[in-house]
TITOR-880142 format. One line per 8 residues: number of its first residue (from 1); their letters; for each residue x, y, z negated of C-alpha. Coordinates in Angstrom, 3 decimals, padded with zeros to 6 digits, m for minus. Layout:
residues N
NUM = a = X,Y,Z; ...
end
This chain:
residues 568
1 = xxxxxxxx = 002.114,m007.508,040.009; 000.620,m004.095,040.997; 000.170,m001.609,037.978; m002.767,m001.887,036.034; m004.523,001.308,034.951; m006.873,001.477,031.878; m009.039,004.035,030.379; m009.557,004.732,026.218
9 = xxxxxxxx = m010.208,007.017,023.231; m007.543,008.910,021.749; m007.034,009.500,018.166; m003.526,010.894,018.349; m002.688,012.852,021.351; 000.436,012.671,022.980; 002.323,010.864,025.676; 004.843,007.880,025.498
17 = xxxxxxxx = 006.589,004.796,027.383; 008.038,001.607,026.190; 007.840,m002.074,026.709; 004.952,m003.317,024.545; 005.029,m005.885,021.670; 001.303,m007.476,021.105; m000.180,m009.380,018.399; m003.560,m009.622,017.316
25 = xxxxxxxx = m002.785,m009.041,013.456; m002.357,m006.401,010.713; 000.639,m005.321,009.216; 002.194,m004.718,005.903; 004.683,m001.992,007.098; 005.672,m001.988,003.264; 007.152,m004.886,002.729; 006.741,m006.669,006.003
33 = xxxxxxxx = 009.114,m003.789,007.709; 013.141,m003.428,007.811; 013.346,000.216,008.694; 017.337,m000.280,008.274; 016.989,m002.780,011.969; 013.524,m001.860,013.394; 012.307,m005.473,012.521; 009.181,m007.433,011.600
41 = xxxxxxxx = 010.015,m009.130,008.344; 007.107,m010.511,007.004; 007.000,m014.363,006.543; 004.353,m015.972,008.828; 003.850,m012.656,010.675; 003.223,m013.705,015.053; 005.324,m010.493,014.726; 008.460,m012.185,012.495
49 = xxxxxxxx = 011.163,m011.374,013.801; 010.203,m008.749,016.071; 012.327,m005.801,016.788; 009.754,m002.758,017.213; 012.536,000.164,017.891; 011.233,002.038,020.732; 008.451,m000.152,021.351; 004.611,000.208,022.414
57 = xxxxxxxx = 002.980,m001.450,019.346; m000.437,m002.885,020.070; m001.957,m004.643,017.056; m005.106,m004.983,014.454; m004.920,m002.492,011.853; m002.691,m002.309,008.875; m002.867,m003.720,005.676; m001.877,m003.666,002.137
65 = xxxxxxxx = 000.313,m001.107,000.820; m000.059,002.744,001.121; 003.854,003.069,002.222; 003.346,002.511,005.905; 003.990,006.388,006.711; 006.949,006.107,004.450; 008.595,003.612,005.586; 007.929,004.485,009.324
73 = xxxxxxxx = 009.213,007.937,008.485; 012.714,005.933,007.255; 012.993,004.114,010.383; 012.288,007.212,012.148; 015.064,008.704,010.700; 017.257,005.725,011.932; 016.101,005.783,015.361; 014.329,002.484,014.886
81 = xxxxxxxx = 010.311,003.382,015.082; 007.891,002.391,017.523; 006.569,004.835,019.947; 003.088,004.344,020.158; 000.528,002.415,018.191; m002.541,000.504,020.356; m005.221,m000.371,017.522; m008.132,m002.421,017.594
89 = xxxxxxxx = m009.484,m001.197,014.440; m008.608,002.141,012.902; m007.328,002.788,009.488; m006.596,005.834,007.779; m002.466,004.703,007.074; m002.393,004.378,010.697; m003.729,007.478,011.487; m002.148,009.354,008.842
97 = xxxxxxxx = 001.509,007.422,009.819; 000.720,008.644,013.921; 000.266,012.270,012.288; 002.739,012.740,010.366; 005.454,011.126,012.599; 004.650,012.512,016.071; 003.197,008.908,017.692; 000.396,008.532,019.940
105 = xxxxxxxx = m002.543,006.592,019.048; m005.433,005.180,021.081; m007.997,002.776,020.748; m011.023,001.491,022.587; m009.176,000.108,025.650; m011.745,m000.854,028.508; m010.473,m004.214,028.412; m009.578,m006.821,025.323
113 = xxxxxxxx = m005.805,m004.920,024.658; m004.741,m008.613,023.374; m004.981,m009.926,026.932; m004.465,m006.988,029.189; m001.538,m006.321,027.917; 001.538,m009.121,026.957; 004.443,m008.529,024.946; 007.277,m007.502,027.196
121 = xxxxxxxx = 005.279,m005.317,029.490; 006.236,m001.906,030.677; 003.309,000.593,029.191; 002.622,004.401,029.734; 000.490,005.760,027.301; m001.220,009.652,028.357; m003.243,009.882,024.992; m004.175,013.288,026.437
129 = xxxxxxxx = m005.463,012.274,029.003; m007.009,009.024,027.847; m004.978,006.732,030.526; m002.883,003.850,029.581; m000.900,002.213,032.856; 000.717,m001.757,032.461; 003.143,m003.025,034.600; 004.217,m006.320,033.894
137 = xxxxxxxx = 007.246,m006.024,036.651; 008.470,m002.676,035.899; 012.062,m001.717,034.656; 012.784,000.125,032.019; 013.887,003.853,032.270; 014.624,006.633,029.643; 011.059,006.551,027.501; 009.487,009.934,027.362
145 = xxxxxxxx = 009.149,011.625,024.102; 006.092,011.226,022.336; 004.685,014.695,021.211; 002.375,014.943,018.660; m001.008,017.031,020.681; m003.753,015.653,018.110; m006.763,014.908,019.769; m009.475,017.062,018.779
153 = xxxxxxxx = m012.342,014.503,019.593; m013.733,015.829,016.032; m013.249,019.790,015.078; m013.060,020.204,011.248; m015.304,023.490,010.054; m012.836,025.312,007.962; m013.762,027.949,005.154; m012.339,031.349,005.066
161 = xxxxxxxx = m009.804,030.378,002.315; m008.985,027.159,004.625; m008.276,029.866,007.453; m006.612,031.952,005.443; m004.033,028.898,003.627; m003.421,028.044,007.409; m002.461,031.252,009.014; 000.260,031.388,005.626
169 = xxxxxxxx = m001.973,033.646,003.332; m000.376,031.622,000.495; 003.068,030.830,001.875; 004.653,028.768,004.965; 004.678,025.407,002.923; 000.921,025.239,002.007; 000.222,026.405,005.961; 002.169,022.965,006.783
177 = xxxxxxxx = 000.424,020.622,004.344; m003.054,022.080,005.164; m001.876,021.930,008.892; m001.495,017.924,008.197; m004.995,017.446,006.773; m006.515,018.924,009.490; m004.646,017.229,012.068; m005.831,013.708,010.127
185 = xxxxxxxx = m008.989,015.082,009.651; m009.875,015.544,013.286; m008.370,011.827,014.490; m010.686,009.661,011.610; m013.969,012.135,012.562; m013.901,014.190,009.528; m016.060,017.380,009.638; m014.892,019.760,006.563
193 = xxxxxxxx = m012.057,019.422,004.022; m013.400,019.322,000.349; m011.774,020.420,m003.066; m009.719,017.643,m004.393; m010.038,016.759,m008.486; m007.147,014.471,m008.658; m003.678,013.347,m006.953; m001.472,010.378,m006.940
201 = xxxxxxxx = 001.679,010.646,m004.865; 003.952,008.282,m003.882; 007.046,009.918,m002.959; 009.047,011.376,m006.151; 011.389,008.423,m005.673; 014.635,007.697,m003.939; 014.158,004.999,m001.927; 016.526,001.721,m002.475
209 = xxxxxxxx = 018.193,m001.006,m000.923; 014.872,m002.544,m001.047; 013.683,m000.940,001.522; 016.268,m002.856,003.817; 020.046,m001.938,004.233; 019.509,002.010,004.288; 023.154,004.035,004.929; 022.893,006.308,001.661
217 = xxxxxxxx = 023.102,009.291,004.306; 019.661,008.146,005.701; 018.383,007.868,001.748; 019.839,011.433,001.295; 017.847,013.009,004.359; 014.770,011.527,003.001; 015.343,012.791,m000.486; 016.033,016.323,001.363
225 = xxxxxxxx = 012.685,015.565,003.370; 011.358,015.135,000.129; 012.549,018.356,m001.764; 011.606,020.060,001.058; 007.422,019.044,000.678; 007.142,019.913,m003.083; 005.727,023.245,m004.027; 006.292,025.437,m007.099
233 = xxxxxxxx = 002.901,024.852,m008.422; 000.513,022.301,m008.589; m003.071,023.422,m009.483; m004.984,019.317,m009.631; m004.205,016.698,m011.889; m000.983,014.825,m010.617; 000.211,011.929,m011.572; 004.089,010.455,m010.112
241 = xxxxxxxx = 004.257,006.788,m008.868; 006.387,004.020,m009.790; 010.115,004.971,m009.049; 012.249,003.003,m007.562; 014.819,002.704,m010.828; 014.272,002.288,m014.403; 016.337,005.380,m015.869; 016.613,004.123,m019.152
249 = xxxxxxxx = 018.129,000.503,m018.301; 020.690,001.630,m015.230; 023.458,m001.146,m016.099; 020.332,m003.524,m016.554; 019.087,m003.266,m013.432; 022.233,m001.389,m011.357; 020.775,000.582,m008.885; 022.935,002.663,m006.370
257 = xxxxxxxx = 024.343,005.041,m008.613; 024.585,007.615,m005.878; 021.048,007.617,m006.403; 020.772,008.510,m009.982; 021.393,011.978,m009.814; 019.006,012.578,m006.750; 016.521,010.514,m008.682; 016.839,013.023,m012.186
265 = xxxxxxxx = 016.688,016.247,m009.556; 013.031,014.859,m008.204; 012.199,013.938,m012.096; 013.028,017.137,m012.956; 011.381,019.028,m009.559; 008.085,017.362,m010.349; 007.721,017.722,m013.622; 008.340,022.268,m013.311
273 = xxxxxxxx = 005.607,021.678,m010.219; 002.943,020.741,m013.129; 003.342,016.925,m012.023; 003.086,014.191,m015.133; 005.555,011.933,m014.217; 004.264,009.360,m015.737; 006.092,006.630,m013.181; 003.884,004.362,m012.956
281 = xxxxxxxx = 001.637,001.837,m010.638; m001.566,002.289,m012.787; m001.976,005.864,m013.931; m005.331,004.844,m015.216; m003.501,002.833,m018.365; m001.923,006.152,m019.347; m004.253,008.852,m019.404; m004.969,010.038,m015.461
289 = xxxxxxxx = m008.805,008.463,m015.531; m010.981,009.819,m012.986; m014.704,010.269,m013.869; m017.506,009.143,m011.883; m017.720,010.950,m008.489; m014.959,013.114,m008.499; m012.938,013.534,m005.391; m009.070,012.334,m005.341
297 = xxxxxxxx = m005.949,011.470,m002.907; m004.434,008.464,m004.078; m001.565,006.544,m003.073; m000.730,003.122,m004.323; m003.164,000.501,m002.693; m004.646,m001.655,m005.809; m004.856,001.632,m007.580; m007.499,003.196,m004.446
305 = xxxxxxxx = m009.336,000.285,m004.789; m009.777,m000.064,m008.784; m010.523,003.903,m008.912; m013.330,003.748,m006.556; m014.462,000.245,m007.294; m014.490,000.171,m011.008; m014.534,003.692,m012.137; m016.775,005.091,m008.988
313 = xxxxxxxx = m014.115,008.328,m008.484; m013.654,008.500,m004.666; m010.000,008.319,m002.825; m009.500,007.185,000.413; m006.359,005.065,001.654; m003.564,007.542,001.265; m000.267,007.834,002.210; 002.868,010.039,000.624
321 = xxxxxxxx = 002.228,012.980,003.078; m001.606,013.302,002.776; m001.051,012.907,m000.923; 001.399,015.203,m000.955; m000.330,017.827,000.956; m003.611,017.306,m001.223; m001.656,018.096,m004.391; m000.171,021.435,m002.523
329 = xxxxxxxx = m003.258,022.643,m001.244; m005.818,021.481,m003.220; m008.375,019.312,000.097; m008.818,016.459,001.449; m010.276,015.709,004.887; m014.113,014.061,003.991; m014.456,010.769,005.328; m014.459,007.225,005.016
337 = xxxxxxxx = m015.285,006.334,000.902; m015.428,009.610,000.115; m019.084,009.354,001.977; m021.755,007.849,m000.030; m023.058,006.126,003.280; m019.418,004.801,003.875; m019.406,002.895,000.355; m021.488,000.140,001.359
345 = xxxxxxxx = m020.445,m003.520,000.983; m020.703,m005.231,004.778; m020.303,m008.626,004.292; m021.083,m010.825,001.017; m018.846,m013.527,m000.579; m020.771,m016.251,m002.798; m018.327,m017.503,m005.595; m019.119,m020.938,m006.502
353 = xxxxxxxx = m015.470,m021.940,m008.593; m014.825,m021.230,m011.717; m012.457,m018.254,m011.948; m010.606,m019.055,m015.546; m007.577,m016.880,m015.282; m006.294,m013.618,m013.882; m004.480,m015.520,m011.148; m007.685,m016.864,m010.536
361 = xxxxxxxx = m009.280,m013.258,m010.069; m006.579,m012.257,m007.701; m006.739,m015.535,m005.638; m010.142,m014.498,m005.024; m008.931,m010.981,m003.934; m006.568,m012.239,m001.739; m009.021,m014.406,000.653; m011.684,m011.829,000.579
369 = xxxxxxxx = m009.029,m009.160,002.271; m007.751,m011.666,004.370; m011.360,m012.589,005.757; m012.431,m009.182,005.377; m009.671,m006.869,006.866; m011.032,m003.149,006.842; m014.955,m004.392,005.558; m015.970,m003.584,001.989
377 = xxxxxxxx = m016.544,m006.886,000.208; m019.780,m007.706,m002.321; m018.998,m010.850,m004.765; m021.899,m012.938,m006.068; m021.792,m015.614,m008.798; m018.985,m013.679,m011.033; m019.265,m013.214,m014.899; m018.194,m010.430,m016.071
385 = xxxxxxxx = m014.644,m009.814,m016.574; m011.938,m007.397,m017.985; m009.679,m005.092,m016.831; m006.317,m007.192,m016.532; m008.908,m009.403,m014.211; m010.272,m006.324,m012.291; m006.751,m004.695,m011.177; m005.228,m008.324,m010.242
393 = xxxxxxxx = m008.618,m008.684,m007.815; m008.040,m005.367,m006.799; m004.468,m005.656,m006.034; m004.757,m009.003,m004.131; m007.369,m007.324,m001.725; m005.317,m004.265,m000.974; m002.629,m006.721,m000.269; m003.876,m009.122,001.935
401 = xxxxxxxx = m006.611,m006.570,003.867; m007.321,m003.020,003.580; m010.922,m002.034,002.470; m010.288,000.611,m000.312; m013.020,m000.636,m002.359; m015.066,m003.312,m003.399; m018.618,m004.273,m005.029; m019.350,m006.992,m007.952
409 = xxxxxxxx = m023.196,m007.397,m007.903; m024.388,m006.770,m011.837; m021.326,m005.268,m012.412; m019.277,m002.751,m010.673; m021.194,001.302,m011.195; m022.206,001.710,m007.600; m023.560,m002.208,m007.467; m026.563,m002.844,m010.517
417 = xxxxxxxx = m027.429,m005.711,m008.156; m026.687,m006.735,m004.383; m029.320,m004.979,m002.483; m027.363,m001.808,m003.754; m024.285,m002.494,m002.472; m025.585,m003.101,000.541; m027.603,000.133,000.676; m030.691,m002.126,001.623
425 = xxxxxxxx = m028.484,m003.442,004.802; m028.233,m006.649,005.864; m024.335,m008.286,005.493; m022.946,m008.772,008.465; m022.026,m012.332,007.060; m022.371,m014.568,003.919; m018.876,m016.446,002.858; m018.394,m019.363,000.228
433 = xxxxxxxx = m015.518,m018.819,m001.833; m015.214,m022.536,m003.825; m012.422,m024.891,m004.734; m011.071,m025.824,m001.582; m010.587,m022.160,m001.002; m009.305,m021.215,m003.925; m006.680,m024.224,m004.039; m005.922,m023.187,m000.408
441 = xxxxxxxx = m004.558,m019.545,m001.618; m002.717,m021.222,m004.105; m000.940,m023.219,m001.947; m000.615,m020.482,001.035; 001.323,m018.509,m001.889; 003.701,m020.793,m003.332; 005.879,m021.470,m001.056; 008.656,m022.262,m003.213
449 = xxxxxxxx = 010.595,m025.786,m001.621; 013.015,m026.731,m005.098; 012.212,m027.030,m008.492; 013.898,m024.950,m010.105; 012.911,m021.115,m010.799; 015.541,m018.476,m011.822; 012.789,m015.562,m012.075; 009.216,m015.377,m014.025
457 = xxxxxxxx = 008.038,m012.369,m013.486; 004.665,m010.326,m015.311; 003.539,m006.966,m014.727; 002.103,m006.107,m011.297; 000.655,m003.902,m011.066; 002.075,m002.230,m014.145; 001.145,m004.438,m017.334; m001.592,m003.453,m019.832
465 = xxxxxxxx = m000.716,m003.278,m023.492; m003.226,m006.399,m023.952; m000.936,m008.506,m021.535; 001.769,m007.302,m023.160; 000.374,m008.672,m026.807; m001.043,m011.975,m024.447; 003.207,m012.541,m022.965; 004.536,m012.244,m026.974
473 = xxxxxxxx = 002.187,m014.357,m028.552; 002.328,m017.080,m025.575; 006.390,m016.945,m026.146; 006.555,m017.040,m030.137; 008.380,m020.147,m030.829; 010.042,m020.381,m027.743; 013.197,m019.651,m025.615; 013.544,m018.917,m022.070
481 = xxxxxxxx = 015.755,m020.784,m020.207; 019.365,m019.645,m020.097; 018.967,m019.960,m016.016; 016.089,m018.103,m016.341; 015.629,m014.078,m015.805; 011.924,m013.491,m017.715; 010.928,m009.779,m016.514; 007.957,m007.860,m017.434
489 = xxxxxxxx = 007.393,m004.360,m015.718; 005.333,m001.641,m017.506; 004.742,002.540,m017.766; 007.370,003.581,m020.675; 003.843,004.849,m022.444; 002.951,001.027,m022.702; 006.431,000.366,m023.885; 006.144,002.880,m026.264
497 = xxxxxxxx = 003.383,001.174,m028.003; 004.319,m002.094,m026.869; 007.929,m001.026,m028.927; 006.213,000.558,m031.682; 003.548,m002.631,m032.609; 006.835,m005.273,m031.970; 005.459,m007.064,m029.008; 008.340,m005.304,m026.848
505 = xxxxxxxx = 011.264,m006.808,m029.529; 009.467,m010.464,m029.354; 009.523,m010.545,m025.780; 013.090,m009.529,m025.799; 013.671,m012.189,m028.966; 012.732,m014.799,m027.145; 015.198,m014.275,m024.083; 012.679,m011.708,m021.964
513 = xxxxxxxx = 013.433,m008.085,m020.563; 011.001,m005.180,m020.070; 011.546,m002.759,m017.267; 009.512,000.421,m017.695; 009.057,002.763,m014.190; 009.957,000.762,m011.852; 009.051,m003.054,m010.790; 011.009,m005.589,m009.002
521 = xxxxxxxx = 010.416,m005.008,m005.247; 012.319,m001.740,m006.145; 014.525,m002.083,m008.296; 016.004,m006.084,m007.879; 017.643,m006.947,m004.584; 017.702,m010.209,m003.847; 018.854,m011.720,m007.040; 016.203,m014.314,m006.978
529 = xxxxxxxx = 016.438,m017.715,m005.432; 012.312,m018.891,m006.639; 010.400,m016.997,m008.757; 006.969,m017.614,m010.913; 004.578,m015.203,m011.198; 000.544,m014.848,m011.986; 000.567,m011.725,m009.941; m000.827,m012.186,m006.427
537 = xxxxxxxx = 000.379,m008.938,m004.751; 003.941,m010.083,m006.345; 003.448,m014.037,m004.910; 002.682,m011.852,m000.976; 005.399,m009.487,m001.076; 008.272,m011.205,m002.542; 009.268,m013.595,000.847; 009.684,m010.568,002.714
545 = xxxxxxxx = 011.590,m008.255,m000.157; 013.433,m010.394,m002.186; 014.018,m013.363,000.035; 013.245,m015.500,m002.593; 010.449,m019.130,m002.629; 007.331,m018.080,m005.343; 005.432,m020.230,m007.162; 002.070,m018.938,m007.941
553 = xxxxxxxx = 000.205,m020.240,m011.332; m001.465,m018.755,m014.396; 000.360,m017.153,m017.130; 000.951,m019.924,m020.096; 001.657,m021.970,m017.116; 004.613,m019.149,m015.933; 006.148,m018.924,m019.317; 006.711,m022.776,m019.805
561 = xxxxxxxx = 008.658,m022.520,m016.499; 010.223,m019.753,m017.863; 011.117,m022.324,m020.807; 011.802,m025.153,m018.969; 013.759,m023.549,m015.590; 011.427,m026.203,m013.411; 007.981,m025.913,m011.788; 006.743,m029.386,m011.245
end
C-alpha cells in the first residue's frame, strides 16, 4: 500500500515517527497507565493491555485525573512514553502533558484519524509543517526525536512585567515556569496571561509503588525534578495535595522507607516557600476557599470541578507543571472556564430517579462524564443537596469525563435557572438519567465476582467532619469483621477535630483505621482482594491500582459488609 499523506492543525510543534496505536476513547493516564512498562492498564480500556513506549498515540481526549503530565513525565524518565499524541478533541492535560514533555500534538486530520489510520501502522508526524504520512507496509527504523517547536497558531500579548519575568528579570527559574505558560497558552488559543488568586499543586509528593513498579532511582530523579521546580517564595495562596504517605502512621501503612526522608525534605521545602501543606484532596474543608470569581490553578480533578461549579472561583484543568509554574510566577494562560462565555452548560440531563444517597449523587456524576466527555453538563429535576453530595457528583464526573465544571438549574451560583446555564443557547442534546441508568452504573462499577470483601473503604475525596460523625454513629454497637480492613481517609485538620469530639476513637473502637494525608490509591498496594466503597471515583480507579473486585453501594450498606465480611 502506497503512503498516504494527510494534512492538519498543530497544537504542539515538533516532528516524530512511530508505529501508531488507535482507539477511539479517552484515557485516564492516572490510574489507567503503568509508567514502570509503558502499558494501558485500565480495565475495559480497547487500549488494555497496550504497550504505548515509543508509540504514535491517536485517541479521544483524556479524562479524569489531573496526573496525566505526571505520570507521562515518569514514564518518560523510563524510556517508556509515547511519541506523539493524535487527538480528536483537545483538552488542556493533553496539551499541557505535550508541553511540558517535548511531544507533538495535532489535531484536525483531513480524514476521520480512527479509520485512516490502524493500529500497527508506520506514521510520520511534521507538526511544523502540518503533514502527517501513513504507511501501513513500512518497516520500522530509528524514530526521530520529537522536539518540542510549539506552534504559535495563537500569540499571547505579554505585559512589560511578563517580558521582563521571561528574559530572567526575576531569576532563571521564574523565566522557565513563565516560559511553560506561554508555550500552553499559545497551543489552547489563549490571548494574555492573567494574575492568579489561588494555587493547588500536585507534586510535593514522592511518588509510590502505586504508580506501577518504579526502580527507587527513577522515584529519586523525579523527586530531584521536583526540588528543582520549587522557588524560594511563593507570593498566592498555596495549598499542597494529598501525599502519597501518611507520616504519622508509617508502620500502619509501610510505605518505601527510602521514601520517607525525601518525603520530610519536600514537607519541609514547601512549607519555607510560603506553601500550607495542608495534604489534602479537598483544600476547601480546611480553610483554602476561593471566593466568587477569583482566578486559580488547580490540580486535583473533583476539586476543579467543585471550585468552579459550586463556589463560582475559576480554575481550569491543571496539571503539576502549570500549577507549579502559576504558584512561581503568579499567571495563568486565560482560556477555557476561566472565560465567562466558556462556562456554559452544552447539553442538559433530565433526572427523573430518586437520588437518596451520596452514592447516588456520584452515580449520577459518573454517566453524565461518560456521556458528556469534555461538554459542561446542566442537571434538571435535582433537590437540593449538601456538600458530601456535591463533591461525590463532582468527583464521579472528573472521573469518568473531563468537563471542569458543571451546572444544577436552581442551584449552583452561575445557574438561578436553566436558561442561564445555557447562556440563552440551545443544548446540543437533552438526556434522561432514570432507574435503568442509574442501576446500570451500579452494576458497571461493581465488578466484584466472590462474596467476600477484605476492604470498606470511606473518604474520597478526603472525608468531611459530618461523614466522619455519619461513619461513628452508623458503627456504634458494632464490630468490623476480623477479615475485614475498615479505612477512612481524611486531612489531619479533620482528624484533629474528628480526634478531639471522639468520633476518630469510635471509629477506631469499633475495629476501623483513619489515614490522614494520604488515601489508598497511594498509599496501599495491592493488599485488597474486593473492596466496598460509596465513593465512585474510588469504585473507577481501584481495578486498575489496586487490582482488587469493588462493590459499589451506599454507606450503612458498606459498613454492614464491613460487619459481616460478605456482600450479598
Amino acid at each position: 500500500m502506497p503512503t498516504e499523506t494527510y494534512t492538519c492543525q498543530t497544537i504542539v510543534g515538533g516532528q516524530a515517527e512511530g508505529h501508531a496505536v488507535v482507539a477511539d476513547t479517552r484515557i485516564s493516564f492516572w490510574g489507567g497507565f503503568d509508567p514502570a512498562s509503558g502499558e494501558i492498564v485500565e480495565v475495559g480500556s480497547p487500549f488494555e493491555g497496550t504497550n504505548i513506549a515509543g508509540k504514535i498515540l491517536v485517541f479521544r481526549s483524556t479524562k479524569g485525573s489531573s496526573g496525566t503530565s505526571l505520570m507521562l513525565r515518569l514514564a518518560k524518565m523510563a524510556g517508556n512514553a509515547p511519541v506523539a499524541f493524535i487527538n480528536t478533541e483537545l483538552d488542556e492535560l493533553s496539551t499541557l502533558a505535550c508541553v511540558a514533555l517535548g511531544l507533538p500534538l495535532i489535531t484536525d486530520l483531513n480524514a476521520d484519524p480512527f479509520t485512516a489510520i490502524q493500529t500497527g501502522d508506520f506514521v510520520r508526524i511534521n507538526a511544523d509543517t502540518g503533514i502527517v504520512e501513513v504507511d501501513s507496509d513500512r518497516e520500522p527504523v530509528p524514530r526521530l526525536a520529537p522536539t518540542n517547536d510549539v506552534s504559535t497558531h495563537s500569540e499571547l500579548q505579554l505585559t512589560s512585567i511578563q517580558e521582563e519575568m521571561l528574559n530572567g528579570a526575576q531569576g532563571d527559574s521564574r523565566a522557565e515556569h513563565l516560559r511553560l505558560l506561554v508555550e500552553w497558552g499559545e497551543s489552547v488559543g489563549a490571548e494574555r496571561l492573567i494574575e492568579v488568586d489561588n494555587v493547588l499543586p500536585g507534586g510535593l509528593f514522592v511518588p509510590n509503588r502505586t504508580l506501577g513498579d518504579l526502580p527507587f532511582e527513577l522515584i529519586e530523579g523525579y523527586i530531584n525534578y521536583t526540588k528543582g521546580c520549587l522557588i524560594d517564595d511563593v507570593e498566592v495562596t498555596a495549598t499542597a495535595h494529598a501525599s502519597f504517605m501518611d507520616l504519622e502512621r508509617l508502620e500502619q501503612f509501610q510505605p518505601d522507607l527510602r521514601q520517607v526522608p525525601a518525603q520530610r525534605e519536600l514537607l519541609d521545602l514547601g512549607r519555607e516557600a510560603g506553601v500550607s501543606m495542608t495534604w489534602t484532596c479537598a483544600p476547601y474543608l480546611v480553610g483554602n476557599v476561593p471566593m466568587s470569581g477569583q482566578i486559580c490553578a488547580w490540580t486535583e480533578s473533583h476539586a476543579v470541578v467543585f471550585v468552579n461549579s459550586f463556589l463560582a472561583a475559576r480554575t481550569t484543568r491543571n496539571g503539576n507543571e502549570s500549577a507549579v509554574a502559576a504558584m512561581a510566577t503568579g499567571f495563568v494562560p486565560e482560556f477555557g472556564v476561566l472565560r465567562t462565555e466558556n462556562r456554559r452548560a452544552t447539553f442538559v440531563i433530565e433526572v427523573e430517579t430518586e437520588i437518596t444517597s451520596d452514592a447516588d449523587w456520584g452515580c449520577l456524576g459518573y454517566f453524565a462524564g461518560k456521556t458528556g466527555g469534555l461538554r459542561i453538563p446542566a442537571f434538571v429535576g435535582l433537590p437540593s443537596l449538601r456538600i458530601e453530595s456535591a463533591r461525590q457528583l463532582c468527583a464521579a464526573l472528573a472521573t469518568s469525563g473531563g468537563a471542569p465544571m458543571l451546572h444544577i438549574a436552581g442551584i449552583t451560583p452561575e445557574a438561578p435557572n436553566l436558561e442561564a446555564a445555557l447562556q440563552g443557547h440551545e443544548p446540543d442534546e437533552t438526556i434522561v438519567f432514570g432507574d435503568a441508568e442509574l442501576a446500570e452504573v451500579y452494576e458497571t462499577l461493581t465488578t466484584a465476582t466472590g462474596n467476600e470483601v477484605d476492604l470498606v473503604y470511606f473518604g474520597c475525596p478526603h472525608a468531611t467532619l459530618q461523614e466522619v460523625v455519619e461513619l461513628a454513629k452508623e458503627l456504634r454497637g458494632k464490630k468490623v469483621h476480623e477479615n475485614v480492613t475498615l479505612l477512612i481517609s481524611m486531612s489531619y485538620a479533620i482528624e484533629g477535630q474528628a480526634r478531639r469530639l471522639g468520633y476518630a476513637q469510635e471509629i477506631e473502637d469499633a475495629g476501623g483505621q483513619v489515614m490522614t494525608d494520604s488515601c489508598p490509591s497511594n498509599a496501599l498496594w495491592r493488599q485488597s482482594k474486593r473492596m466496598a466503597t460509596p465513593a465512585v471515583k474510588t469504585g473507577s480507579y481501584a481495578p486498575n491500582l489496586l487490582r482488587c473486585e469493588v462493590v459499589l453501594a451506599p454507606m450503612p450498606e458498606c459498613v454492614r459488609i464491613a460487619e459481616t465480611g460478605s456482600w450479598r
